[in-house]
BAGU-358864 format. One record per residue (C-alpha): residue number from 1; residue in one letter; y, x, z negated. Coordinates in steps of 0.02 Angstrom, whole numbers. Layout:
# residues N
<pt num="NUM" residuo="a" c2="Y" c1="X" c3="Z"/>
...
END
This chain:
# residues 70
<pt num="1" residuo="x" c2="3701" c1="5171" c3="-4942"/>
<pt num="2" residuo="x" c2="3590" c1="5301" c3="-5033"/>
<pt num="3" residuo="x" c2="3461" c1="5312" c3="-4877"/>
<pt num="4" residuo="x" c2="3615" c1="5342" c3="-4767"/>
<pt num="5" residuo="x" c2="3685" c1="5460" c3="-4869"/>
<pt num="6" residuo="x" c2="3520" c1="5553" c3="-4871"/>
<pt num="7" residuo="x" c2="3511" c1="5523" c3="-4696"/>
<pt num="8" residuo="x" c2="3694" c1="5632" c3="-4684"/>
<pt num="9" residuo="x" c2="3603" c1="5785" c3="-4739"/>
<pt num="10" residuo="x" c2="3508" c1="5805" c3="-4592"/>
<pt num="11" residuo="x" c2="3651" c1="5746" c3="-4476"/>
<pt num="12" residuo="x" c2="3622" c1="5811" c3="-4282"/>
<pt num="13" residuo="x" c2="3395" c1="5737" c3="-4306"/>
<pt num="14" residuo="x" c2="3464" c1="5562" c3="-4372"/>
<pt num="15" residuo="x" c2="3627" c1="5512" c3="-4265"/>
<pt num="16" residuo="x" c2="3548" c1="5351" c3="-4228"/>
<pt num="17" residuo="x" c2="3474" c1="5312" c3="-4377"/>
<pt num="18" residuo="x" c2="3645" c1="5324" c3="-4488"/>
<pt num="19" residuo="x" c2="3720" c1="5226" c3="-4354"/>
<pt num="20" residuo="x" c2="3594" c1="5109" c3="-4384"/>
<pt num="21" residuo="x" c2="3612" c1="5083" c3="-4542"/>
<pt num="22" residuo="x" c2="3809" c1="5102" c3="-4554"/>
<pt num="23" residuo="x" c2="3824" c1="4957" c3="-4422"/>
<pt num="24" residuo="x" c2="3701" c1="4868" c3="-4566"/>
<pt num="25" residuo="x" c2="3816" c1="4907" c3="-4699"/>
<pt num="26" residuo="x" c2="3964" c1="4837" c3="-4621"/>
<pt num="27" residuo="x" c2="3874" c1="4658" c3="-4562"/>
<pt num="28" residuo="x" c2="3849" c1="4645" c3="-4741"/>
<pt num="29" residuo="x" c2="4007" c1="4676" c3="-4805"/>
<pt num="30" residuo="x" c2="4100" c1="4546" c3="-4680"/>
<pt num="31" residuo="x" c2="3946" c1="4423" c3="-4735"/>
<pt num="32" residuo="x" c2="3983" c1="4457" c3="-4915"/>
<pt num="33" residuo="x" c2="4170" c1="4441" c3="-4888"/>
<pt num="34" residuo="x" c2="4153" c1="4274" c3="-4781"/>
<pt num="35" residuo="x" c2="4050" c1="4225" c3="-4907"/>
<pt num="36" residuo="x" c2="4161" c1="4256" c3="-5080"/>
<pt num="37" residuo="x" c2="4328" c1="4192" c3="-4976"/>
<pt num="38" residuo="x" c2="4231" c1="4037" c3="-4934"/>
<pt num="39" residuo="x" c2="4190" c1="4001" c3="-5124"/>
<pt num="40" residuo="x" c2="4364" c1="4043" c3="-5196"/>
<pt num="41" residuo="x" c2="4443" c1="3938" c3="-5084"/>
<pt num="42" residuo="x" c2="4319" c1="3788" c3="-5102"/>
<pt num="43" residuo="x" c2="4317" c1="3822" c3="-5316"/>
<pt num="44" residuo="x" c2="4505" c1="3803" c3="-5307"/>
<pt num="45" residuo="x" c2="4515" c1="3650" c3="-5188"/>
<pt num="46" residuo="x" c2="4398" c1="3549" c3="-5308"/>
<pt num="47" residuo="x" c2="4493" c1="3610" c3="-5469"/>
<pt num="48" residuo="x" c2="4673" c1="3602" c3="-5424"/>
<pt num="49" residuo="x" c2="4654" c1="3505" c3="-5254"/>
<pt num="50" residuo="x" c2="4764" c1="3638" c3="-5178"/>
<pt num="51" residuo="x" c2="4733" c1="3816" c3="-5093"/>
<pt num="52" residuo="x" c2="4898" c1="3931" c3="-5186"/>
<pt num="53" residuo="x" c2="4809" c1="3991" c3="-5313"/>
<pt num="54" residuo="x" c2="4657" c1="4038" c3="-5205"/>
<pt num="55" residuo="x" c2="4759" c1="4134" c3="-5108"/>
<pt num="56" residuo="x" c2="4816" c1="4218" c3="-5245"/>
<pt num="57" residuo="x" c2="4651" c1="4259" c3="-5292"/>
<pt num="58" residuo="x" c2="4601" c1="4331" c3="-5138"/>
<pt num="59" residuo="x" c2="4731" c1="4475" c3="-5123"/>
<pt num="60" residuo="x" c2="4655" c1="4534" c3="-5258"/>
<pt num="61" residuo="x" c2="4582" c1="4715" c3="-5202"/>
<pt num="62" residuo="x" c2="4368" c1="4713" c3="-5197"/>
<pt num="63" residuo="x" c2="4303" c1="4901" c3="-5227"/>
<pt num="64" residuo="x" c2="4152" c1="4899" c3="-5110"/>
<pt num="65" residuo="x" c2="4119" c1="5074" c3="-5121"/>
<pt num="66" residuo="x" c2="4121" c1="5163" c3="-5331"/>
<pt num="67" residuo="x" c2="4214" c1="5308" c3="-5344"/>
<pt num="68" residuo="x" c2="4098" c1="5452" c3="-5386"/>
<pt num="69" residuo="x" c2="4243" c1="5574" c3="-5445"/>
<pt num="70" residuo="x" c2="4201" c1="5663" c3="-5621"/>
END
C-alpha cells in the first residue's frame, strides 16, 4: 500500500504500475477474507457443533484500510 501510494504521486508515468499493484492488493484481501471466514466457521463447528454464532462473528466489520485522520 505504501509503494502504491508513492506510486500516486507520479500518476500519468505509473498508470500501469498502480494498477498492478491495486489488482495485488485486492487478491489479497479476498484471500485473507476466504481465509479468516473459513477459520471462524470451522472454530465454531468444532466448539459448539453449530454455525449461529459464527455467523455472528462474521458480520462483524474488518477495517482493512487505518484511518490516517489527525
Amino acid at each position: 500500500m505504501e509503494e502504491r501510494n508513492e506510486l500516486l504521486e507520479k500518476r500519468k508515468d505509473n498508470r500501469q504500475k498502480i494498477a498492478n499493484i491495486s489488482k495485488k492488493i485486492q487478491v489479497s484481501i479476498r484471500r485473507h477474507r476466504k481465509k479468516e471466514r473459513l477459520n471462524i466457521l470451522k472454530e465454531q463447528i468444532e466448539k459448539t457443533g453449530g454455525i449461529n454464532k459464527g455467523l455472528k462473528q462474521l458480520k462483524e466489520y474488518t477495517q482493512w484500510i487505518p484511518n490516517s485522520y489527525g
